[in-house]
N, C-alpha and C positions, 0 to 999 in steps of 0.2 A: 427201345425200352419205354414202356409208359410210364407216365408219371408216378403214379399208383407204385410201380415196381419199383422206379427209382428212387423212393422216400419224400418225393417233392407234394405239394398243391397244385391240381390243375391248373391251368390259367385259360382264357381266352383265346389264345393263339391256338391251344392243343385240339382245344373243340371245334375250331374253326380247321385246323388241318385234319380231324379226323373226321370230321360232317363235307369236308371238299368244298366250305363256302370260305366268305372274309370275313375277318374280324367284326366288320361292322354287323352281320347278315346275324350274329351271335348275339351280339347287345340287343338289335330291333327282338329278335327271340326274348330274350332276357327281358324286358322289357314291357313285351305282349303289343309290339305294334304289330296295326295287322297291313304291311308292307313286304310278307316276307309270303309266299307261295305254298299251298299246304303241307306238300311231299319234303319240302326244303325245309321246312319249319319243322317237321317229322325227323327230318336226318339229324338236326340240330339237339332235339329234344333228345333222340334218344344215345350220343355223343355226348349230352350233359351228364344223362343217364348211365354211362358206362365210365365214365372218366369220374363221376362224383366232385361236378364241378359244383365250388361256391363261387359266389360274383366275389370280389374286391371291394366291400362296405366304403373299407378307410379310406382306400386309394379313390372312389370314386365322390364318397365326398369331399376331399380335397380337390377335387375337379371339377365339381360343380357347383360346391358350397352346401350341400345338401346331404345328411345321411340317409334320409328315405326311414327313419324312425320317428315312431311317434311316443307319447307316454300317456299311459292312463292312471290318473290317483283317482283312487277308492277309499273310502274311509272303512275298510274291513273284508277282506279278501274271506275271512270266516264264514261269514253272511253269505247265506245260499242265492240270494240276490244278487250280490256281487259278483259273485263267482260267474254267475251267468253270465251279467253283463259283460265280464273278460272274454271268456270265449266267445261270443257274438261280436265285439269289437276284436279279436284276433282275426276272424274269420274274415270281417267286414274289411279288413286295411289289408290282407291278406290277397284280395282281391285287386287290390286297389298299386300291390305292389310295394308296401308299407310294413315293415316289422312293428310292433308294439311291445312297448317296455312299462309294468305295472308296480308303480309303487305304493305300497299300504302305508294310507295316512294316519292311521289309527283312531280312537275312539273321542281323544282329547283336543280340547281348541288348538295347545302349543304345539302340540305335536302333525294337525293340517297345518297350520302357519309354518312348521318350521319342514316339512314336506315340498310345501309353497317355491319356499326360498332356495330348497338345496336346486331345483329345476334348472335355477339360472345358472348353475355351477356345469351344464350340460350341453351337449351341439346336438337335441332332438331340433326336429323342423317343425313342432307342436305338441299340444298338449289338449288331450281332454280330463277334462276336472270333474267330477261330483263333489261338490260343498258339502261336508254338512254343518259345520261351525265357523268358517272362515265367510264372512262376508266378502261376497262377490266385487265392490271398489277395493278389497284389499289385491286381488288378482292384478289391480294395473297395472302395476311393475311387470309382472310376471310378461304382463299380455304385449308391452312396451319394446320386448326382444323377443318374440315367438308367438304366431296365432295359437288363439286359447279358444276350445268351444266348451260350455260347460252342459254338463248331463245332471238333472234334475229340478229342482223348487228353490234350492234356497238362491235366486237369485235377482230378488228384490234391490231396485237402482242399478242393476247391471250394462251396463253397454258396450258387452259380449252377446256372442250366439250364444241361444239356448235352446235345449234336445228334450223335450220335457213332456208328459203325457197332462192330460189337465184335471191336478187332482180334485178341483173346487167339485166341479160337476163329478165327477166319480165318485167322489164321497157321496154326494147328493145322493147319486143314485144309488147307490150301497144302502143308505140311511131310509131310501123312499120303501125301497123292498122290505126290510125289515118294517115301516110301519104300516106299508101295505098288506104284513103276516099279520097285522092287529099287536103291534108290540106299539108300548108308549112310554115305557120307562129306558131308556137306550141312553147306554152311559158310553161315553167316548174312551176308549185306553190307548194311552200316549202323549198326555199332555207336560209340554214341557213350558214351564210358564216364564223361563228367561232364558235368556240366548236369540241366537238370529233366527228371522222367519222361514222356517224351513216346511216340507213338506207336511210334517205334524200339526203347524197352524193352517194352511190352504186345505187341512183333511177337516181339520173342528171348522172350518168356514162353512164347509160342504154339507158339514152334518149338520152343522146349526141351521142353516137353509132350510133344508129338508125338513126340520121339524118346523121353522114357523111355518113353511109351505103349508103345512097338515094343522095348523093352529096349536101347535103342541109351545108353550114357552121353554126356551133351553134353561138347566137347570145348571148353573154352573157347579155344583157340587156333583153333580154327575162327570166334572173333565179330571179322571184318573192319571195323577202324574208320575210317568215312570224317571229314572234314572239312564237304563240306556232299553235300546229296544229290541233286547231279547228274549228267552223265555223265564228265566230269574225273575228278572222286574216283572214281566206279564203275570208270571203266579204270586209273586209278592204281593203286587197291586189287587192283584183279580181278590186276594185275602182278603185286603185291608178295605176295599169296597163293598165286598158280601158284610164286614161287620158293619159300617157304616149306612150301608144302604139297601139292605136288603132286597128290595122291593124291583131291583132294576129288570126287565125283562129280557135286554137287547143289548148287546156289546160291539162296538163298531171297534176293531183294533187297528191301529196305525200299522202294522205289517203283520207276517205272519208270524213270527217268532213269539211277539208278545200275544197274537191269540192261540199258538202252541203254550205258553205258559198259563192263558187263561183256562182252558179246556183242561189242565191238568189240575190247578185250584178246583175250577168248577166238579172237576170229579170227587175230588178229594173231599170237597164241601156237602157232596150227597147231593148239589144240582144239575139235574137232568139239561140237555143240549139235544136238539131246541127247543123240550119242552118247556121248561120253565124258564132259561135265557137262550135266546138265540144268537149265535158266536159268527163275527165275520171276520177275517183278516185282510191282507194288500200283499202283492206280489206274485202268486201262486207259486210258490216254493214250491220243487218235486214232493217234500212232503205232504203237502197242504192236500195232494189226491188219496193220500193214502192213513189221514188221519182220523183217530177215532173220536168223534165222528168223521170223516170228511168236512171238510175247511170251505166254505163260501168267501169269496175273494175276489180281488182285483187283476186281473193278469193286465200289465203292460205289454206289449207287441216289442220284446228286447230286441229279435233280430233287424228292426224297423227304425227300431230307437238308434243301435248300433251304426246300422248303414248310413242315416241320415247326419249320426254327428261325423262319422269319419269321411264321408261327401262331403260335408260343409268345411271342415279342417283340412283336407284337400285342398278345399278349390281356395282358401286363404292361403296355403301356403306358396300353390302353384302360379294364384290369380291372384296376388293381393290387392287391398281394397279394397269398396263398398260398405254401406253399413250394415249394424247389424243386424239380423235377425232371429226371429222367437217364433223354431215349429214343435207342434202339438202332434204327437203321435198317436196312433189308434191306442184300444185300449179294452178287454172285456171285463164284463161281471161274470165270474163264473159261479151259478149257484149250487150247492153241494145239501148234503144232510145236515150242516149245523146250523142252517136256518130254516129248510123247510122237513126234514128229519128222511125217513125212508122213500116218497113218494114220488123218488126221481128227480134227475136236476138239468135246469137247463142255463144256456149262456147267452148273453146278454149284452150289446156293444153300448 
């Protein structure tokens, strides 16, 4: 009677007597060493495959001290950003041999800090983090029982790994393109003028560049602050700046969500896109291709970003030690119709 028949869970032994190797010949399988002979690792596979073998999580961390899971906190699993980056680090520890376990920190400081804390209540063998309110020396506790690698910006005084594309120069270059279109009035949307330094001020750094590059002086009453950075706040704001300052020709937005909210103002308002402001957002959201206008934007290289934090939390968990390190992932401009209108778009690293 198979197991299957007889109400049980495969185990290890069964796949091993129905593949005709040992026990162990199953784990190197399981495993993905490559010590095991093609045809033999065939018999094995597909024995896993008939039997509907799971490995022993529990039993095996108890054996090794190790679950072989990881956790990833996102500040909003909503975020089509986010989302991605889950799937791309599922894939990426997937490979690796790694489950992944995601918990949403949600929108508020107390609520990442309090995300933070529950971690240590857990037997993951690591954690990747995206900040967005929790400063990075608050992670040391955390990082003190369990290697920590963090994904994105805010991680100013850190001394953790960071996975992080470089948004100073990205902005820049976002910022050059628009006033290479001949725009000079370019108002930044997303400014949030307290809280920790997070991506939104290394984007106003970027942009600020770029106009004194062009001798343009930054006008601080152009740095539009939202609440949070979705499409709400972007049409909110995108309102309360066409009353205030008409004249802006160029909007650089901190994601895309808030320049989906701006483009929806901007329509609302009777101003044309690109012609009279030209609209960029960050992230390229699956939306972002298929917006009306079309969305000129930032694409970070997620699957790059992904592979490299979950390599680097690997090799701390498996190799601890060493300091830390800070890499810089590739990164495009993709340019669409809401900056340069119908006449074709091209990309830009």
């Amino acid at each position: 009677m198979t197991p299957s028949a007889s109400g049980r869970a495969a185990t290890i032994k069964d796949v091993a007597a129905l593949a005709g190797v040992s026990w162990k010949t199953v784990t190197n399988v399981v495993h993905g060493r490559d010590n095991v002979a093609p045809a033999t690792r065939a018999r094995v596979l597909a024995a896993i495959s008939e039997l509907d073998y799971r490995p022993d999580i529990a039993g095996r961390t108890l054996r090794q001290g190790r679950s072989r899971a990881l956790t990833l906190v996102v500040p909003d699993i909503v975020n089509p950003y986010f989302s991605r980056l889950v799937e791309a680090v599922f894939d990426a520890a997937d490979e690796r041999g790694y489950a992944v376990f995601v918990e949403s920190a949600g929108r508020q400081p107390a609520e990442e800090r309090r995300a933070a804390s529950s971690l240590l209540r857990f037997a993951f063998d690591g954690v990747l983090f995206s900040p967005t309110h929790t400063p990075p020396a608050a992670l040391t506790r955390l990082a003190t029982r369990m290697p920590v690698v963090l994904l994105g910006e805010n991680t100013a005084g850190t001394t953790l790994d960071v996975i992080a594309i470089d948004n100073v120069t990205a902005a820049q270059k976002l910022t050059a393109h628009l006033i290479d279109l001949g725009r000079r009035r370019i108002a930044f949307l997303g400014h949030r003028p307290t809280g920790p330094l997070g991506p939104g001020r290394q984007r106003i750094d970027g942009y600020s560049a770029a106009l004194r590059a062009a001798g343009i002086t930054p006008d601080p009453s152009l740095l539009v602050e939202v609440g949070e950075f979705d499409e709400a706040d972007g049409a909110d704001a995108t309102a309360r700046m066409l009353a205030t300052t008409p004249d802006v020709d160029g909007l650089v937005c901190a994601n895309d969500l808030l320049a989906f909210g701006a483009l929806h103002a901007l329509r609302r308002a009777g101003v044309r896109v690109p012609e009279d402001v030209a609209v960029t957002g960050w992230d390229d959201t699956p939306h972002a291709a298929y917006a009306n206008p079309t969305l000129t934007t930032v694409r970070p290289d997620l699957n790059v970003l992904a592979a490299t934090a979950v390599d680097r939390l690997v090799t701390r968990i498996e190799q601890p030690g060493g300091p830390p390190t800070a890499v810089l992932v590739p990164y495009e401009i993709v340019v669409r119709e809401s900056s340069i209108g119908l006449t074709g778009g091209v990309s830009e690293t």
